[in-house]
One Martini backbone bead per residue (centre of mass of N, CA, C, O) as a GRO file, in nm:
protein
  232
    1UNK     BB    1   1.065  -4.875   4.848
    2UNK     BB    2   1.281  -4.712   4.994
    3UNK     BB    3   1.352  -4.937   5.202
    4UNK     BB    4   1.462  -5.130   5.006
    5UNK     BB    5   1.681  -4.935   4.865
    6UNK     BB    6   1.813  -4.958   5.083
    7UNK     BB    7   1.898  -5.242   5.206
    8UNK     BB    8   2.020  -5.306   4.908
    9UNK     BB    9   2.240  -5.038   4.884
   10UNK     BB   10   2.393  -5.102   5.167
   11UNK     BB   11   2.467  -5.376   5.117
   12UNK     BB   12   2.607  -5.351   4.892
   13UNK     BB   13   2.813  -5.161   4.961
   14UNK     BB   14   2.947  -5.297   5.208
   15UNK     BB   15   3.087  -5.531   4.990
   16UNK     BB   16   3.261  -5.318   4.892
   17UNK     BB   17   3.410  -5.199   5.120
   18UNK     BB   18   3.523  -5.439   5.230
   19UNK     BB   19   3.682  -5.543   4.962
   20UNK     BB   20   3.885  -5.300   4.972
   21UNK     BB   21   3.954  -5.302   5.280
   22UNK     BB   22   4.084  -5.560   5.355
   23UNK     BB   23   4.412  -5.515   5.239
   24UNK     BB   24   4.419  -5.317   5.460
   25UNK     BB   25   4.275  -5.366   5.737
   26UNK     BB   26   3.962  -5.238   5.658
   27UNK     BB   27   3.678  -5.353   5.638
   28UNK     BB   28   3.480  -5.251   5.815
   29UNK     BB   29   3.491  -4.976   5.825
   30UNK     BB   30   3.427  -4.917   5.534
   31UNK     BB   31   3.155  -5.096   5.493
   32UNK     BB   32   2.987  -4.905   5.711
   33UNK     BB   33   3.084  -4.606   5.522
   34UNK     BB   34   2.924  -4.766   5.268
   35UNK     BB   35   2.664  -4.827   5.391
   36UNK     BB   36   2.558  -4.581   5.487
   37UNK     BB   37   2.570  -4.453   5.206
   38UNK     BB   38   2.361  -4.684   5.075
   39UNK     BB   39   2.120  -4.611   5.281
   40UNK     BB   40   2.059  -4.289   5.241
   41UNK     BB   41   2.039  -4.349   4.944
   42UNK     BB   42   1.866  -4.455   4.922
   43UNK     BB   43   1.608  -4.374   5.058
   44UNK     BB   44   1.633  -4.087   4.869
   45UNK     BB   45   1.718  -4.192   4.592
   46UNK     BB   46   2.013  -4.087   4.454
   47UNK     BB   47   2.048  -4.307   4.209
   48UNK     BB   48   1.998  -4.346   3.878
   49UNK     BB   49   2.009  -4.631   3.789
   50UNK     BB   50   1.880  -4.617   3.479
   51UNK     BB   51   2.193  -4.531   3.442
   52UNK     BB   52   2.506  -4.535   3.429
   53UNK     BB   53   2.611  -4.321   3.642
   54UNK     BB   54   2.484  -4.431   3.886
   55UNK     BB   55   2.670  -4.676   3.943
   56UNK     BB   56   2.920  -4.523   3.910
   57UNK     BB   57   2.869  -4.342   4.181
   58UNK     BB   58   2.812  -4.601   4.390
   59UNK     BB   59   3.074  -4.739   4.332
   60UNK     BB   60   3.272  -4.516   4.429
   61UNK     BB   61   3.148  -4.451   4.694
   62UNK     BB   62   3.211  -4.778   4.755
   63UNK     BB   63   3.556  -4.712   4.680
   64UNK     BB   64   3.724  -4.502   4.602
   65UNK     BB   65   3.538  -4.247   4.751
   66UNK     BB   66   3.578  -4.279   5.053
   67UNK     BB   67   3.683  -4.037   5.168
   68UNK     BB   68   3.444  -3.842   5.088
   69UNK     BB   69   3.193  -4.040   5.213
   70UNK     BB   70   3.316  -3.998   5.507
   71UNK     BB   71   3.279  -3.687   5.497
   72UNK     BB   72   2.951  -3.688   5.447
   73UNK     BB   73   2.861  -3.867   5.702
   74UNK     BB   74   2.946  -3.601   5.886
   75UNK     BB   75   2.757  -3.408   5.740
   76UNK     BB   76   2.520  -3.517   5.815
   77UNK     BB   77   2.500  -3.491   6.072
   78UNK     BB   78   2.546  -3.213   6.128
   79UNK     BB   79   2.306  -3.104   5.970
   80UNK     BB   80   2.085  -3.247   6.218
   81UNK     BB   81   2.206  -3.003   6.407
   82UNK     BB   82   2.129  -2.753   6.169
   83UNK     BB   83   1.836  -2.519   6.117
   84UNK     BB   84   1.922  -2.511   5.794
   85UNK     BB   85   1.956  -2.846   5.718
   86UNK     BB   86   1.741  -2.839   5.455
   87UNK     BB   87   1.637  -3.136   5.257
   88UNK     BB   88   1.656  -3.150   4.904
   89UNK     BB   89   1.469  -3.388   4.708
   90UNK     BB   90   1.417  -3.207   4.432
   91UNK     BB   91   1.768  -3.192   4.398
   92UNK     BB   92   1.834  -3.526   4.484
   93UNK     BB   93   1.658  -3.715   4.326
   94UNK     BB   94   1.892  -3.875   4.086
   95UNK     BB   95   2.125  -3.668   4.110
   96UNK     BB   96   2.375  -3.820   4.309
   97UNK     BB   97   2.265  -3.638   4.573
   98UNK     BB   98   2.306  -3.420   4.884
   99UNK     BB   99   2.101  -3.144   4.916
  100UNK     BB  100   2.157  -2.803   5.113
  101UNK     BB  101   2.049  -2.494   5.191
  102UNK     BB  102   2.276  -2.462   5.417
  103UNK     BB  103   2.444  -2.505   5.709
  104UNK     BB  104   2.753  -2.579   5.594
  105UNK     BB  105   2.992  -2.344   5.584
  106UNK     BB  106   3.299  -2.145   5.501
  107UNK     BB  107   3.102  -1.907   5.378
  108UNK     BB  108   2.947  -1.694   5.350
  109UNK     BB  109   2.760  -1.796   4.995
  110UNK     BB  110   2.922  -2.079   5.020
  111UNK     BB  111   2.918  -2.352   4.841
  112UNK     BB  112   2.966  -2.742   4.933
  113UNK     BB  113   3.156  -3.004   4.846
  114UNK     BB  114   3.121  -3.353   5.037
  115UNK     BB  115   3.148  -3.532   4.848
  116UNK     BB  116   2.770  -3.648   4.802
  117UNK     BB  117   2.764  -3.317   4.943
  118UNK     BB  118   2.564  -3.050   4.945
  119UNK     BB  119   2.565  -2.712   5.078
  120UNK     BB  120   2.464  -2.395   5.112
  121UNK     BB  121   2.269  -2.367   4.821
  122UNK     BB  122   2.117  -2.080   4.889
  123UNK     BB  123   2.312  -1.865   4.958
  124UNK     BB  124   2.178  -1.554   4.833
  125UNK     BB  125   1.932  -1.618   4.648
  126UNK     BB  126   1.867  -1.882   4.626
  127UNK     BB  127   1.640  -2.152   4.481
  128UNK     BB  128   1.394  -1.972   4.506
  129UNK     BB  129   1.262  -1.764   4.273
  130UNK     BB  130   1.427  -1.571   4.101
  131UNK     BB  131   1.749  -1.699   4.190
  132UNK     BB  132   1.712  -1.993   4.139
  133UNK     BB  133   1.847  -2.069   3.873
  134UNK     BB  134   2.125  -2.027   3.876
  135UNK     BB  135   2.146  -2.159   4.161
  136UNK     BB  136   2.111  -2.429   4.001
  137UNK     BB  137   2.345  -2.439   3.809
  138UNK     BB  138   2.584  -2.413   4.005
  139UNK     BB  139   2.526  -2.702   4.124
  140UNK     BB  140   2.503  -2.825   3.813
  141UNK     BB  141   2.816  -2.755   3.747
  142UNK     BB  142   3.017  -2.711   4.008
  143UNK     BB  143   2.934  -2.884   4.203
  144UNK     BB  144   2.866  -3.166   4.064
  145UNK     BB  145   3.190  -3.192   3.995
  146UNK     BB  146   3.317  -3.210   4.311
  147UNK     BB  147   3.193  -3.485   4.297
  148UNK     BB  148   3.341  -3.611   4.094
  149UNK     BB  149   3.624  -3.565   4.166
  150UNK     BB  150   3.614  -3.732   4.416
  151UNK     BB  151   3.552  -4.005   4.262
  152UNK     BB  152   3.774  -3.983   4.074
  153UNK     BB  153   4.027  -3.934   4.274
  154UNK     BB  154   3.981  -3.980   4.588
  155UNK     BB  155   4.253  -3.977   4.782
  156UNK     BB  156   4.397  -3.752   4.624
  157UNK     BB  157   4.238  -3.514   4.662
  158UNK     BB  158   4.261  -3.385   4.881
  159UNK     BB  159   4.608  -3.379   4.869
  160UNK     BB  160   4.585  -3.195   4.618
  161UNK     BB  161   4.419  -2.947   4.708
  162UNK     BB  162   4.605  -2.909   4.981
  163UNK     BB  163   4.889  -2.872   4.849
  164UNK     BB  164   4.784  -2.603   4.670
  165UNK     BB  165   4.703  -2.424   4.896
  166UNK     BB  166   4.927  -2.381   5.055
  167UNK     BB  167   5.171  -2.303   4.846
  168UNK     BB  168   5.029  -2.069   4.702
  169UNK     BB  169   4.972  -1.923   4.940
  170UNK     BB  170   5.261  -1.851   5.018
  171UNK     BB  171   5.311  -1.716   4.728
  172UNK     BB  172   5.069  -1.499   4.795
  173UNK     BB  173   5.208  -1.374   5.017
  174UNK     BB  174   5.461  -1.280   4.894
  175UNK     BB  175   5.337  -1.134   4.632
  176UNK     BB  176   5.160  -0.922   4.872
  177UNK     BB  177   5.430  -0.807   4.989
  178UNK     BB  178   5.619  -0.716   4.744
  179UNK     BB  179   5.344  -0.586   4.578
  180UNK     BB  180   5.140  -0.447   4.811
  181UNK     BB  181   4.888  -0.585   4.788
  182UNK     BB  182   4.650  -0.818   4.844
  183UNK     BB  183   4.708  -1.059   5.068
  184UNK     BB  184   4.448  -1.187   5.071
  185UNK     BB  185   4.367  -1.196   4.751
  186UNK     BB  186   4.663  -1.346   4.694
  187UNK     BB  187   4.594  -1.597   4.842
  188UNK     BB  188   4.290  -1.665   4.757
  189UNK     BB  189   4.343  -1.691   4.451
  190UNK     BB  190   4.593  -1.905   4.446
  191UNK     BB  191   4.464  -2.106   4.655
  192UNK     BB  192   4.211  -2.109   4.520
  193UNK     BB  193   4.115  -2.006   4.200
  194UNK     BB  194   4.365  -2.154   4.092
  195UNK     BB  195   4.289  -2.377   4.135
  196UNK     BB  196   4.196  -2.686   3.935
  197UNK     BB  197   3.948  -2.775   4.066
  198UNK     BB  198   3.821  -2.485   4.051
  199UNK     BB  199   3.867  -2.381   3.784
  200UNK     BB  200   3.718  -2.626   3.635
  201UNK     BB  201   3.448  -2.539   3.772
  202UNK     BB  202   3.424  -2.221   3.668
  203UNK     BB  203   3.405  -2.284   3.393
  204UNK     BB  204   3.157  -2.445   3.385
  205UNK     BB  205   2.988  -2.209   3.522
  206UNK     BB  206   3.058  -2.002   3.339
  207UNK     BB  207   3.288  -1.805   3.587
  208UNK     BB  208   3.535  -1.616   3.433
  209UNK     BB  209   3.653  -1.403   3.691
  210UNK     BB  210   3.603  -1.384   3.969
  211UNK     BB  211   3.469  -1.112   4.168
  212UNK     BB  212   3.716  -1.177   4.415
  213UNK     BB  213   3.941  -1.198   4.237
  214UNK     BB  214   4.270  -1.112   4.097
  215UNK     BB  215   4.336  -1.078   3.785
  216UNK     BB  216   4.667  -1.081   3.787
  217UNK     BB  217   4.645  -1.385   3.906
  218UNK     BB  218   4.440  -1.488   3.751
  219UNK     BB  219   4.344  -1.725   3.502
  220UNK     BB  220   4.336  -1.709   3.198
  221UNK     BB  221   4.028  -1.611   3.082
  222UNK     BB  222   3.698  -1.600   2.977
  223UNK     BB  223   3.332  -1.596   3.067
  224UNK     BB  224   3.040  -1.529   3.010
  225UNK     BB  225   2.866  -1.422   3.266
  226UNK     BB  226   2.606  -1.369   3.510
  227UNK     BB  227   2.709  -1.337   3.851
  228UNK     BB  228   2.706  -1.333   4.228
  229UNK     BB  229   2.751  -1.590   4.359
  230UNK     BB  230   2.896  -1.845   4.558
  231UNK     BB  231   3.191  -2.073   4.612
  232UNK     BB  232   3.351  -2.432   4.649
   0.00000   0.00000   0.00000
């Protein structure tokens, strides 16, 4: 069954990547990458057809949503060349997404998520034992929007994701120098924690303001819970 849902929803994303490339000179490309990504997601069975959002993720992932699926396709080669990059079925079929306990992170302990693809899962407290509930919370609260906002905003996130970052990280840096603070914390406050898609995420999984951030910086506003781990 599941090869059958791969041959059908790889032809399928790749007739709407093609449709989406064609206006721009690029039918080839997109169809490609969105047919790989029809294909990987049909094998593990990964959007819940039977759902509104199941379809509406395959859509977005198969059109708007097309630069983080290109990106997310990077990261599935990534994860297949690395021992820790072992795939969640349990935590990824019906559920939009394509989850690894480990793999690629931007930092020790903090979870990824790009495109349809969640990384480094588990964190410091890992998804199974005492601390697996929590951290299977913070995947479907904070990492599951940033996938959706990815596919929300399309390639506008990237964009826009980047140019707060920079822009912000300047300003931290500025703030660091100015008023002696630690420059490291004033920038990564300011570049990433109060980043908008950030924020969003971190409200969401009410974990603000995180325990990382420079509090005096960080945008106002608690939220009650106690965690650990980190994200991104």
């Amino acid at each position: 069954m599941s090869s059958i849902e791969a041959a059908v929803s790889g032809a399928g994303a790749a007739i709407l990547g093609w449709m989406v490339g064609l206006p721009f000179g690029l039918a080839m490309p997109a169809a490609v990458v969105a047919g790989v990504n029809g294909f990987i997601s049909g094998l593990r069975g990964i959007y819940a057809w039977q759902t509104p959002s199941g379809w509406i993720g395959f859509v977005l992932d198969s059109t708007w949503g097309l630069v983080g699926t290109a990106a997310s396709a990077l990261i599935h080669a990534l994860q297949a060349a690395m021992p820790s990059g072992k795939f969640r079925s349990d935590l990824s079929r019906r559920r939009g997404r394509h989850v690894y306990e480990g793999g690629y992170r931007i930092k020790s302990g903090f979870a990824s998520a790009v495109g349809n693809v969640i990384t480094n899962a588990d964190g410091v407290s890992g998804l199974d034992g005492a601390g697996g509930r929590r951290r299977r919370l913070l995947i479907d609260r904070h990492e599951m929007l940033h996938v959706w906002q990815q596919r929300w905003f399309g390639p506008l996130f990237p964009l826009l994701y980047t140019a707060w970052a920079i822009v912000a990280g300047l300003i931290g840096l500025i703030i660091g120098l100015a008023t002696r603070r630690s420059v490291v914390k004033s920038i990564f406050t300011l570049a990433y924690y109060d980043n908008p898609f950030e924020y969003w995420a971190y409200r969401r999984d009410r974990y603000w303001p995180p325990a990382g951030a420079d509090a005096v910086l960080a945008w106002r506003g608690i939220v009650e819970e106690t965690r650990t781990d980190t994200i991104i």
